[in-house]
C-alpha positions as MATLAB code, in Angstrom:
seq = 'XXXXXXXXXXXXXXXXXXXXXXXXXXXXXXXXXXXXXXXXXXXXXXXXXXXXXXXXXXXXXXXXXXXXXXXXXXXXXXXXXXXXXXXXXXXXXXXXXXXXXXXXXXXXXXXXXXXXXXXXXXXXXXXXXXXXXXXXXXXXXXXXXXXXXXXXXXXXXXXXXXXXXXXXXXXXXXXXXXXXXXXXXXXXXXXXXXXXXXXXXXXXXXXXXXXXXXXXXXXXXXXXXXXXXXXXXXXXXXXXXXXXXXXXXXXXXXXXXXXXXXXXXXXXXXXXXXXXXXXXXXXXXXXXXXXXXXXXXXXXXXXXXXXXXXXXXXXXXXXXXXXXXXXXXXXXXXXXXXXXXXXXXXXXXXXXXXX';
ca = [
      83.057   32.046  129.336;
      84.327   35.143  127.698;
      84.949   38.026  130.415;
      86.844   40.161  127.689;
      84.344   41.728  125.523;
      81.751   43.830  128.474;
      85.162   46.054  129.419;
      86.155   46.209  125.751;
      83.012   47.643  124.190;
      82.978   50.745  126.728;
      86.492   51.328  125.742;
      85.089   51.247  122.060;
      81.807   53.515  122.383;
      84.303   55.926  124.105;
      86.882   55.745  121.066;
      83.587   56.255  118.739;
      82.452   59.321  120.717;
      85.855   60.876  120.808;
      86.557   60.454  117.513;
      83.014   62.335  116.880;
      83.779   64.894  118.879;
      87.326   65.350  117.384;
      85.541   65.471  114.008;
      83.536   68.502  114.728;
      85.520   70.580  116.760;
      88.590   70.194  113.624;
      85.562   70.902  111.315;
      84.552   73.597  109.551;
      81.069   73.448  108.822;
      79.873   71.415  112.946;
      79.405   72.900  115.856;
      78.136   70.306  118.504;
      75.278   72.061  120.257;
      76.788   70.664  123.569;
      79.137   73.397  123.297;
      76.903   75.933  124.895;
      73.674   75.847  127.135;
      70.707   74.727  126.847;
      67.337   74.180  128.537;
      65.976   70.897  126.115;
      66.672   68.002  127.400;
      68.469   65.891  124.145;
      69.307   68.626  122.166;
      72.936   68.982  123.443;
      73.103   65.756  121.423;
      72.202   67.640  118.221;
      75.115   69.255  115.987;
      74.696   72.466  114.006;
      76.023   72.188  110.056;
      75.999   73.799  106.979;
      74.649   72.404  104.403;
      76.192   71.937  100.075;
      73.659   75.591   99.801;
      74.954   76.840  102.392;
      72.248   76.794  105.310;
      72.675   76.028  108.655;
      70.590   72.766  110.042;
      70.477   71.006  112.689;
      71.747   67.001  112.757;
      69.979   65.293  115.119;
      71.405   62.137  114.302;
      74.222   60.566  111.861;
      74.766   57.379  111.198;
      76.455   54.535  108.813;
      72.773   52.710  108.118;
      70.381   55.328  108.734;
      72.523   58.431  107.364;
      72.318   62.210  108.521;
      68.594   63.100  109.829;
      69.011   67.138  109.254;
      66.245   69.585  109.690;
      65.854   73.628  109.887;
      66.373   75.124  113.189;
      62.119   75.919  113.572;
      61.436   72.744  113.045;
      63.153   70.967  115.782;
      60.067   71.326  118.217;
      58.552   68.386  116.558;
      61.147   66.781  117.993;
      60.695   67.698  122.089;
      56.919   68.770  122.278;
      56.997   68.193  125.881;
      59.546   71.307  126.508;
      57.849   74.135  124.005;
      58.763   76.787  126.457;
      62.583   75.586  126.862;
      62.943   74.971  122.954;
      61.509   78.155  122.607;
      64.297   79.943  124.682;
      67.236   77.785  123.077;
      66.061   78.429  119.528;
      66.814   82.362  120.638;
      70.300   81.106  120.854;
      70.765   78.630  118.114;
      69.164   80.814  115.527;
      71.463   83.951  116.423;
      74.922   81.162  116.129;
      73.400   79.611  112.866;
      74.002   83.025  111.539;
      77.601   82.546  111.553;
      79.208   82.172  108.061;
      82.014   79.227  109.293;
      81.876   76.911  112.116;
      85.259   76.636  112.900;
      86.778   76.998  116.250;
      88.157   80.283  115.706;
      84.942   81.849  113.801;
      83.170   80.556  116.656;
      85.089   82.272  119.083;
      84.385   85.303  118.116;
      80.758   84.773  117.085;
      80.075   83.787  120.257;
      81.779   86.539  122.561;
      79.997   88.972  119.928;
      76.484   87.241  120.671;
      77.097   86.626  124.483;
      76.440   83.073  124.461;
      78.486   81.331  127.423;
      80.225   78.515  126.387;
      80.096   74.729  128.573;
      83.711   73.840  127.801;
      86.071   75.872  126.403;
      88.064   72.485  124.892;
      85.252   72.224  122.705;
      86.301   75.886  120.847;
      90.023   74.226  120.608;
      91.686   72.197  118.069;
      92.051   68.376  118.695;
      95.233   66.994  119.209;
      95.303   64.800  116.521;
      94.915   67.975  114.217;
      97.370   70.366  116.135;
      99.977   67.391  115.277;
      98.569   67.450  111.477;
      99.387   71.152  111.676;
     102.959   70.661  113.068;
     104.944   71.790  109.857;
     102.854   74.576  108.933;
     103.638   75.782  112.368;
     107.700   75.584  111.779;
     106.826   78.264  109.764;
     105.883   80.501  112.395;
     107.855   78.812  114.947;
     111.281   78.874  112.746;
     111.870   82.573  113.869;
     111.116   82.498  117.158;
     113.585   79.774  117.658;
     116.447   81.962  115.725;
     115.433   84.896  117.240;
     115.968   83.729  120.874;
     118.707   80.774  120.579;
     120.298   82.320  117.126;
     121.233   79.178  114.812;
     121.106   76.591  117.292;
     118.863   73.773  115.936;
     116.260   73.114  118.249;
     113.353   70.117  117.772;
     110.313   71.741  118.281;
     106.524   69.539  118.368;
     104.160   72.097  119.363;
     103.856   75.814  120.541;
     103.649   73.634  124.371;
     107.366   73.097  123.008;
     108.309   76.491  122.748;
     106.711   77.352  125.730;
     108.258   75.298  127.825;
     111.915   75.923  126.839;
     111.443   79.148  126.876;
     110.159   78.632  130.453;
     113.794   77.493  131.134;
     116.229   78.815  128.558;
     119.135   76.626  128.501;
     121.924   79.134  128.019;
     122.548   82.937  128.930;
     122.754   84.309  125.428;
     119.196   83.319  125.248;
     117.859   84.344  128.662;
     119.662   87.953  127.185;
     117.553   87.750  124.293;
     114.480   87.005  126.118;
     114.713   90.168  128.313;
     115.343   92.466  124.915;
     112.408   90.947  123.315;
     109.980   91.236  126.358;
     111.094   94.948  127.050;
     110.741   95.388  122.760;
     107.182   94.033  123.442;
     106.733   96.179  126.390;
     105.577   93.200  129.005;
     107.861   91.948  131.709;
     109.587   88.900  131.267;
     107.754   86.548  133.257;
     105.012   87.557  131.225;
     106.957   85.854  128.105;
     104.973   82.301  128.342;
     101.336   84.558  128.119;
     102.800   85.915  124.684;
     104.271   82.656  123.362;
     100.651   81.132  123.866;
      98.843   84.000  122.353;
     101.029   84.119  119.279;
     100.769   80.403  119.003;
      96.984   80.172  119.113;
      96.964   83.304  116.260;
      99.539   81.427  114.185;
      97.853   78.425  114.638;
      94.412   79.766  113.633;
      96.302   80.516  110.517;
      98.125   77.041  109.841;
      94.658   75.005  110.255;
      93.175   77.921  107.792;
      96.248   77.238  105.520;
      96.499   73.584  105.969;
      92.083   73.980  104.720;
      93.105   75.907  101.880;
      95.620   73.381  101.061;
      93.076   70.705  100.945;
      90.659   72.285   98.859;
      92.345   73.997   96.207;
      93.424   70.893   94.645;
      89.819   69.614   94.789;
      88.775   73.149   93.318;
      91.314   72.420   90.232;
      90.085   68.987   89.653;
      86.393   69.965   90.209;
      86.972   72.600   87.132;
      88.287   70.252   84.996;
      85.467   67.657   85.831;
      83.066   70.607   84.764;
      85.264   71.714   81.598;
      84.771   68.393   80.505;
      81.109   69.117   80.503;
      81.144   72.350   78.869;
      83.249   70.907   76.064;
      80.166   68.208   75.576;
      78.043   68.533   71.956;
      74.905   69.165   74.408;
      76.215   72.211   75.971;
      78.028   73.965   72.792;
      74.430   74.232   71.426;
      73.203   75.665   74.503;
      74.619   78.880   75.057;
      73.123   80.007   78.004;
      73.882   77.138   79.681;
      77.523   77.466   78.520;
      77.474   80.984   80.011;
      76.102   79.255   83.005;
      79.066   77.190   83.755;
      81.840   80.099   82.354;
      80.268   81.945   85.196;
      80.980   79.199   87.587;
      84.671   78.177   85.859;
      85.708   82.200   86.658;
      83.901   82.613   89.958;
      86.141   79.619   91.846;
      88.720   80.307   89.950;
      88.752   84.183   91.163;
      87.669   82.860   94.975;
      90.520   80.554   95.217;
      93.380   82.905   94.023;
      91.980   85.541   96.056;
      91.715   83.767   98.904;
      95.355   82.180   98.356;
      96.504   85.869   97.754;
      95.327   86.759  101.266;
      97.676   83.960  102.941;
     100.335   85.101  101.032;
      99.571   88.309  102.711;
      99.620   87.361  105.991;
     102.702   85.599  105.226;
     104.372   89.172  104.547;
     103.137   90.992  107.419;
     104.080   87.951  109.928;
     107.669   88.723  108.548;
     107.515   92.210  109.085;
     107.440   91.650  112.798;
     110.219   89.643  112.735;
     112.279   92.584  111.311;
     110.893   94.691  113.489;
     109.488   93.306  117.059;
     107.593   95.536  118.954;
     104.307   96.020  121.143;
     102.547   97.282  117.903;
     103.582   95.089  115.099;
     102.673   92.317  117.157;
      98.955   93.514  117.994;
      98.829   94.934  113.820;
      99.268   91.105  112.910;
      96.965   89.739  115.712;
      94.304   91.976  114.499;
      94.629   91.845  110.993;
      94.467   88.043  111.076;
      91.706   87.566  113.489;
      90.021   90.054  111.443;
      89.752   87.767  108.552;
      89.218   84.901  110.660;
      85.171   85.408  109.953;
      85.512   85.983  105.695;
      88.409   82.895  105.798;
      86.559   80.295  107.665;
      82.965   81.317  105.368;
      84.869   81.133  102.219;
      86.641   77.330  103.196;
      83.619   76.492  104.774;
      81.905   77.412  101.383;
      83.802   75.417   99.409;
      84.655   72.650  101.747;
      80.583   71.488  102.001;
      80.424   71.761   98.400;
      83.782   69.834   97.151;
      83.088   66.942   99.492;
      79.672   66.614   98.288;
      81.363   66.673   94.597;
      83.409   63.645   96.102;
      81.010   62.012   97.569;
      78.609   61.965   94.217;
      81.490   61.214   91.729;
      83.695   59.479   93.702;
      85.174   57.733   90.462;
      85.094   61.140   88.470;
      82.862   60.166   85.254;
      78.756   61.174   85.334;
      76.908   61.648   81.572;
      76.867   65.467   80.938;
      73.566   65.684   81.855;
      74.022   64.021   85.594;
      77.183   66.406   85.902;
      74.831   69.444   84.831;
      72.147   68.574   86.704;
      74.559   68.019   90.123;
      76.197   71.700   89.103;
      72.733   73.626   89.223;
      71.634   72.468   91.690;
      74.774   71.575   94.473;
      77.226   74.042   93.403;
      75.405   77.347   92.006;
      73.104   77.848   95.098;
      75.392   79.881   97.425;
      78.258   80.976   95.348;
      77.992   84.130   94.746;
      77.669   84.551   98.855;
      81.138   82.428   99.054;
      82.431   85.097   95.845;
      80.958   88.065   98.087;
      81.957   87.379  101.191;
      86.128   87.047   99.580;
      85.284   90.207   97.475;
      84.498   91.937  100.785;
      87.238   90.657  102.378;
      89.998   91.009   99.444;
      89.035   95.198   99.412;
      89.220   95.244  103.282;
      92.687   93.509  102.950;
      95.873   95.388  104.461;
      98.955   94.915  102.983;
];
């Protein structure tokens, strides 16, 4: 008799369901509906996604055998027919948040203080742990400065903002306790009010490293994707057809233009972030907070964007290859649908940039 396997599978179901929820809230295109309230019994099981074109639908299930079972946001009433009047009420809710152009954690944020929607868990609208390690060394970045600019030279192993927060909780020498009082009075808070600063600017710096760490992903993807395409446009078929040649020039300079753009913004933010190292004070620090959380909403769309539609790419041609009629087909109709909001929504947000 085998007593192991009833208290193993629990332990396996729970490792399954973490792992799913790690998945979306790290995600930029999920947003588990149990993140917020609602009246329909079953529907907190549901997850909101975007779609390769760019629409928001609702997963009602996902699975190896049976795949993703996706449908519009109207049409989940078919679903619960014996709660009209509740699934009435939530679609009110649902509908405003599928709205939203990203459904990352930080996009989300704001999307819902802006729409009033209460939240059930606020660890939902956080970053795994498993990702905040991933993000660790685009953090030293950020962290790097602090570090010198309290303890001077002194080389100090730092994991996570917690980290930083916790030594700084307890400085280990005077020099630095003297350092802590000039930068608290150069920030205008008191000094006990250090540790509420050090998580603040480690949750804005962070929103920026997963954003970076995305952009890191998909650019490469982006690069291969175009020469996947180019390989298409250099095909007998399409040389004779010039407006579908034009076609896919269009596409070739649109994610070519969103991607430098987009990498031109970080590079931004990059500057400015050093700027209030140079010069710490009360307003440099709330002139970076804002700008980045500004472009929190046009980042996350744009990665989002191209995300759904790269992984797709992957997912169809996972060996590369296609004839150049399967490629063209998969371009139409995956790829075009929705660009030009992805290359609007960076336009609008490149011209709005402050530099």
């Amino acid at each position: 008799m085998d007593g192991g396997h009833p208290a193993s599978e629990p332990s396996a179901d729970a490792a399954r369901r973490k792992s799913w929820e790690d998945e979306a809230r790290d995600a930029l295109h999920i947003m588990p509906l149990s993140a917020i309230p609602l009246e329909t019994p079953g529907l907190q099981q549901a997850r909101l996604i975007k779609n390769v074109r760019l629409q928001t639908v609702i997963e009602m299930f996902n699975d190896v055998s049976a795949g993703s079972g996706q449908i519009a946001p109207r049409d989940v009433a078919v679903y619960f027919e014996s709660y009209k009047e509740q699934v009435e009420r939530d679609l009110v809710k649902i509908e405003k948040i599928a709205q939203a152009a990203s459904f990352d954690v930080y996009t989300l944020r704001l999307e819902l203080r802006r729409l009033n929607i209460n939240i059930n868990d606020h660890a939902a609208l956080t970053l795994s742990d498993r990702k905040k390690s991933e993000l660790t060394k685009y953090m030293t970045v950020f962290t790097r400065p602090l570090i010198e600019h309290v303890y001077g030279s002194e080389d100090v192993s730092i994991q996570s903002v917690d980290d930083i927060i916790r030594m700084f909780a307890n400085p280990n020498r005077e020099e630095a306790l003297q350092n802590l009082r000039m930068m608290a009075d150069r920030l205008d808070i008191g000094l006990m009010d250090i540790p509420n600063f050090l998580e603040e600017y480690g949750d804005i710096f962070l929103s920026l490293a997963y954003f970076k760490k995305c952009l890191d992903d998909i650019v490469p993807e982006v690069q291969r994707f175009l020469a996947w395409m180019a390989e298409v446009r250099g095909s007998n078929e399409i040389k004779r057809d010039f407006r579908q040649a034009r076609m896919l020039d269009d596409i070739s300079r649109d994610l070519t233009d969103i991607t430098t753009s987009i990498t031109g913004r970080f590079e931004s933010f990059d500057n400015r972030s050093k700027d209030f190292w140079r010069d710490i004070n009360a307003q440099t620090f709330r002139s970076i907070r804002e700008l980045i959380t500004a472009h929190h909403v046009t980042i996350g769309g744009v990665l989002c964007g191209l995300a759904v539609k790269m992984d797709l790419w992957k997912a169809r041609f996972a060996r590369g290859g296609g004839g150049p009629n399967r490629r063209l087909e998969f371009i139409k109709s995956e790829i075009l649908p929705g660009l030009s909001h992805i290359k609007s929504l960076e336009q609008t947000a490149a011209r709005g940039q402050v530099v």
